[in-house]
N, C-alpha and C positions, 0 to 999 in steps of 0.2 A: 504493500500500500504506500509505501514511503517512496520507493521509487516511483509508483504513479505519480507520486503529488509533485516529485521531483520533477521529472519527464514534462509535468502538463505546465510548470511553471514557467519552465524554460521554455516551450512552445509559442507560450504567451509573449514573454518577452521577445523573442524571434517575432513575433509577428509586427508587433511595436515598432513602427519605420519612425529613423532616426528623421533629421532636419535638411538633409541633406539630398532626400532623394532622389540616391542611387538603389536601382531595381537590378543590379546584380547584370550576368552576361546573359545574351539573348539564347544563344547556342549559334551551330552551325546553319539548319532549317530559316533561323529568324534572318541569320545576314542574308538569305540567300533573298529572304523575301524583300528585307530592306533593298537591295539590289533594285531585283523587279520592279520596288515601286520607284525609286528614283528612274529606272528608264522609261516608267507608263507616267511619271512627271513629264521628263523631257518631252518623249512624241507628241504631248499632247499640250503642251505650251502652244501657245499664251493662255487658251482654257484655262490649266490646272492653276495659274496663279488663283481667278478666283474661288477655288476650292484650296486651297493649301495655304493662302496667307489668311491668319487672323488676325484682330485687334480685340486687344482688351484695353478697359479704363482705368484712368489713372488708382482708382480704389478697387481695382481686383485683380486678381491674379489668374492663372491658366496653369494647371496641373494635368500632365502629358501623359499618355499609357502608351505606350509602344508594345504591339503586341502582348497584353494585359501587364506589362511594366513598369515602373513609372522611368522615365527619361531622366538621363544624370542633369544635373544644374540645378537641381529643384523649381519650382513654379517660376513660369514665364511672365514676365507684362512688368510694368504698362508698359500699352506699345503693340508693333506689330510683331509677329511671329507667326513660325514656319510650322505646317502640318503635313506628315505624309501621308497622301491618300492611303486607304484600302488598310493599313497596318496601324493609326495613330489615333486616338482618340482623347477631348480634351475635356475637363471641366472649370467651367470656372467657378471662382469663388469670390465674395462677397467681403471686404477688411474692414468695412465700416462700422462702428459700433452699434448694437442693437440690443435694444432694450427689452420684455416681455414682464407682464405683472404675471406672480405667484397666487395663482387661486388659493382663497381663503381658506386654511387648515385648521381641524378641528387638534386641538394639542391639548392633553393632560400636565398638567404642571408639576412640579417638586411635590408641591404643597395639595395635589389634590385637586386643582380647580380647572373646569376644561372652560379653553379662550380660543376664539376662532381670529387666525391672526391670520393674516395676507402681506405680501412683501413687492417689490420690483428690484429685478438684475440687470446691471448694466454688463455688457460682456462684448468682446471683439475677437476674430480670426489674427492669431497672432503669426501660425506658421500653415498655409493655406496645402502644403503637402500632407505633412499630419491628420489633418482636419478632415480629408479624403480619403486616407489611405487608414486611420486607424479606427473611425466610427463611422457608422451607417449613415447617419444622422445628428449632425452633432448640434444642433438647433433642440432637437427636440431631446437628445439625453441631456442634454443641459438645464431644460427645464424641469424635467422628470430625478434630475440631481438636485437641482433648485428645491423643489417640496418634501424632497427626503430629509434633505441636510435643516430646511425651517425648520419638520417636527423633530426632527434630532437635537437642535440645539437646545431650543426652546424645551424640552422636555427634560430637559437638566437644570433650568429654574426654575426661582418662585415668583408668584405672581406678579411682585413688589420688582421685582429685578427684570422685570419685562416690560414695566409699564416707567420705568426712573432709567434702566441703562441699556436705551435702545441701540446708542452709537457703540457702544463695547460690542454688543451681541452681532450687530450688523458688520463691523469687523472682523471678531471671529467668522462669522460667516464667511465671509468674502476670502477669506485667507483659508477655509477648508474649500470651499469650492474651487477658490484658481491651483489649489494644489491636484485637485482633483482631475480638472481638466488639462491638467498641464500636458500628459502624453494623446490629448487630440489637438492640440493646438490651439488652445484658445486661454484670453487671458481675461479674465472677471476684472474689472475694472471697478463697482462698485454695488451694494449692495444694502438697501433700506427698506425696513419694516414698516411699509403705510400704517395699519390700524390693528388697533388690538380691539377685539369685542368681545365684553362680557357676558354672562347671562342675564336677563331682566331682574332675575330673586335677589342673583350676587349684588347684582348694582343698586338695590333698594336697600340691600346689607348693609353697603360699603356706604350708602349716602347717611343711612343710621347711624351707624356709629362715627362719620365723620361730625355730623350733627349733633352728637349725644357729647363727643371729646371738647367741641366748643362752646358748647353749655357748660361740660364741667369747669373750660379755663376762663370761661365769662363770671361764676361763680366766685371762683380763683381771685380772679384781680379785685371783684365787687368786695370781697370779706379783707382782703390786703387797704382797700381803698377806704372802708369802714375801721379798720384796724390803725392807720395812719393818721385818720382825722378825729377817733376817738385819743390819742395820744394828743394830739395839736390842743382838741380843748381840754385836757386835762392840762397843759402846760399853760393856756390860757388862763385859767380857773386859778391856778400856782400864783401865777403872777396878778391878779384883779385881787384875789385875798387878801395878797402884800400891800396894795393901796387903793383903799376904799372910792378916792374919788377917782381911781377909774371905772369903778363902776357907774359913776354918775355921768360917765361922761361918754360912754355907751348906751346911756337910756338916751343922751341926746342923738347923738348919733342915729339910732334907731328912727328916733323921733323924724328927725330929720331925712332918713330916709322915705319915710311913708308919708311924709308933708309934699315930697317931690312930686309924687302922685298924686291925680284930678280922683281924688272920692271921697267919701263921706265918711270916712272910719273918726274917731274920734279915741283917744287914746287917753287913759289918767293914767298917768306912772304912779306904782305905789312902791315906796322904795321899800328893801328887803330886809334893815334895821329896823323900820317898823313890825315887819309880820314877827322879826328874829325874838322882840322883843313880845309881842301880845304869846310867844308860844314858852317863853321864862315865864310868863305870870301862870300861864295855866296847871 
């Protein structure tokens, strides 16, 4: 079994085309054909030019098979280049950066809590041989790696750390996935979490109890606030004791404040050595 696992691995990696691509010698049969088609070019000049010159644009490249091989130079363009009939076949490829949004995934948290989060990948063709010759499709493994690697991540925090450290998360991200696609040739350029949604119950929870923690620190500062200004008049109280006519001089005050005002209140001061006293005789 060990050698199996051995054998398949290696396999794999053989099949993995380097950056370079070179597709190895054609044989004897392939030169011969190549031949053939360079002479069914000439005969048929000026024709064959346009079948055999292509153009590619400035943002793509041309990846060559020669006889199911890929052609030594690696991908061709911008520009024009050369195709041999009958034996050569090309594809081209796309270098432009392309974006797709991550359908919204249903992800169970650290903590328990299932969040239906969605994302969008920036990602670009970095080596247009690889990209051809190593995945079928490397558009859509890309995506299909993209909603893997969201519930992967995300399933390794808690909710609190999804919703406060989205740029961390969206990093890691981007740094497992451009690892990942590194032997198709493509390079993740960047990678953010649009929205996280919660359940309707959790989110009637979380509004509770956000509600309930700023009533208790509304209580908080009210009894701090109660607590300071009973100190101020005890201190006040200290000092009017020490000298009687400031007490008198706060009934004016008073006085004087509710004369500023248009009403009809009518005020008798009755000073507090008076009552001090009728409550010694009793």
């Amino acid at each position: 079994m060990a050698d199996r696992g051995s054998k398949a691995s290696v396999h794999s990696q053989n099949l993995i085309v380097s950056g370079d691509g070179s597709g190895g010698s054609i044989g004897c049969c392939g030169i011969v054909l190549v031949v053939l088609s360079w002479i069914l070019f000439i005969f048929t000049m000026p024709f064959s030019f346009c079948v055999c010159l292509k153009v590619v644009q400035e943002y793509e490249r041309a990846v060559i098979f020669r006889l199911g091989r890929l052609t030594p130079g690696g991908a061709k363009g911008p520009g024009i280049f050369f195709v041999l009939p009958c034996i050569e076949e090309y594809t081209k490829v796309d270098l432009r950066t392309v974006s797709f949004d991550v359908p919204p995934q249903e992800v169970l948290t650290k903590d328990s809590v299932t969040v239906a989060v969605d994302g969008v990948v920036y990602y670009r063709v970095n080596n247009a041989t690889m990209t051809i010759a190593n995945v079928v499709n490397a558009n859509h493994s890309t995506r299909l790696l993209a909603q893997t690697t969201l519930r992967n991540v995300l399933g390794t925090k808690n909710l609190a750390e999804i919703l406060t450290d989205r740029e961390s998360i969206s990093l890691f991200m981007q740094t497992i996935l451009d690892e990942a696609t590194d032997p198709w040739g493509i390079y993740v350029e960047r990678v953010e979490i649009k929205d996280v949604r919660l359940p309707i119950q959790l989110q009637r929870a979380m509004a509770a109890e956000a509600e309930a923690s700023r009533e208790a620190k509304a209580k908080i500062i009210a009894a701090e606030g109660e607590r300071n200004a009973s100190r101020a008049l005890k201190e006040a109280a200290d000092v009017i004791s020490e000298a009687p006519s400031a007490l008198q001089l706060r009934y004016l005050q008073t006085l004087n404040s509710i004369s500023a005002e248009k009403n009809s209140t009518i005020v008798f001061p009755l000073p507090i050595d008076l009552l001090s006293g009728l409550m010694n005789r009793k």
